[in-house]
C-alpha positions as CSV (number, residue, x, y, z in Angstrom):
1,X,-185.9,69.0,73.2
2,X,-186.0,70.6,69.6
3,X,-186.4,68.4,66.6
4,X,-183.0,69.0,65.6
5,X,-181.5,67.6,68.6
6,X,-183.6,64.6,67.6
7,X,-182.3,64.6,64.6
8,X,-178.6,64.8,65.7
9,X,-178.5,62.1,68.3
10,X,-179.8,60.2,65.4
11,X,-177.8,60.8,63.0
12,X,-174.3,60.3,65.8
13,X,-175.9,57.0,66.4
14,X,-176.2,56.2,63.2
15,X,-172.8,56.4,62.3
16,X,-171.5,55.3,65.3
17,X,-173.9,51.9,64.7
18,X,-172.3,52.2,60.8
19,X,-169.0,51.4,62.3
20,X,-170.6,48.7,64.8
21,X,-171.9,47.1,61.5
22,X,-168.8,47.6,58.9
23,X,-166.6,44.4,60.3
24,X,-169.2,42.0,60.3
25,X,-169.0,39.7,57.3
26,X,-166.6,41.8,55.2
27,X,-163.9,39.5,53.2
28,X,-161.4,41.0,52.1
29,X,-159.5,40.2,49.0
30,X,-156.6,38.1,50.8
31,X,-159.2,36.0,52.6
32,X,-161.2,35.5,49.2
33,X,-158.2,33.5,47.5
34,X,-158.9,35.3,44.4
35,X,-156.5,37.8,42.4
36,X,-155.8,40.8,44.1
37,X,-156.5,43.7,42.1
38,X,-153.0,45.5,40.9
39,X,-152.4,48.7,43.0
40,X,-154.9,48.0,45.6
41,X,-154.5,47.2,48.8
42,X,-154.7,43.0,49.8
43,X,-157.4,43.7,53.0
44,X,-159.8,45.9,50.4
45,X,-162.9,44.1,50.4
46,X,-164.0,41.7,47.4
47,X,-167.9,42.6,47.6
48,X,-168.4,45.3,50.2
49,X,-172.9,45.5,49.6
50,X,-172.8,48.7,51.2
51,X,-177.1,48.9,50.4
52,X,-177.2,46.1,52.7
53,X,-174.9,47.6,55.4
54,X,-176.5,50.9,55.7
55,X,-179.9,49.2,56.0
56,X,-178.7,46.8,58.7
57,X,-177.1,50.3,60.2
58,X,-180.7,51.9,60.1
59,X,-182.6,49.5,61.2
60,X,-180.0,48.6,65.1
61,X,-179.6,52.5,64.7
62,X,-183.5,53.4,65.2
63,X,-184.1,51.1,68.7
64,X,-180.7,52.2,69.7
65,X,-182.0,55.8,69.5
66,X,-185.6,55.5,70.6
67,X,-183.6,54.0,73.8
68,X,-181.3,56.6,74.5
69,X,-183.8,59.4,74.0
70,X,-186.4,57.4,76.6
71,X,-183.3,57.3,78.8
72,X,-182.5,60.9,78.6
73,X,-185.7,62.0,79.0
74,X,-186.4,59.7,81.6
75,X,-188.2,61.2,85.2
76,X,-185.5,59.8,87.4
77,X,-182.6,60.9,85.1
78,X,-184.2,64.3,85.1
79,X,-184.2,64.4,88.9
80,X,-180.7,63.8,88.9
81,X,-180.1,66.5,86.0
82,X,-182.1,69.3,88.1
């Protein structure tokens, strides 16, 4: 495969993990008890700490990858492939 296919399935599992990851922990402003912003939505979150998201995202994405690229270029999926 070419290094841009590498980098593709990457980056699809990346976002795909990014949406895995969004749900998890997320309070929204309801939930919070405090004052909901006027004009925003009630379910926005309060603190969404998207630093800390996207590098819980990178690192689940990286195994996740490193396993489906051993898988797709594994002998006995090949012989299947063929």
């Amino acid at each position: 495969m070419f290094p841009a296919t590498y980098i593709a399935i990457y980056a699809i599992v990346w976002w795909v993990c990014l949406f895995i990851v969004l749900p998890f922990g997320a309070r929204s402003q309801h939930e919070a008890g405090g004052e909901i912003v006027r004009g925003s939505e009630p379910g926005a979150p309060v603190m969404p700490m998207w630093g800390r998201r996207f590098l819980i995202t990178t690192l689940l994405s990286v195994p996740v990858t490193a396993l489906l690229l051993w898988a797709i270029s594994a002998p006995w999926l090949q012989e299947y492939w063929s």
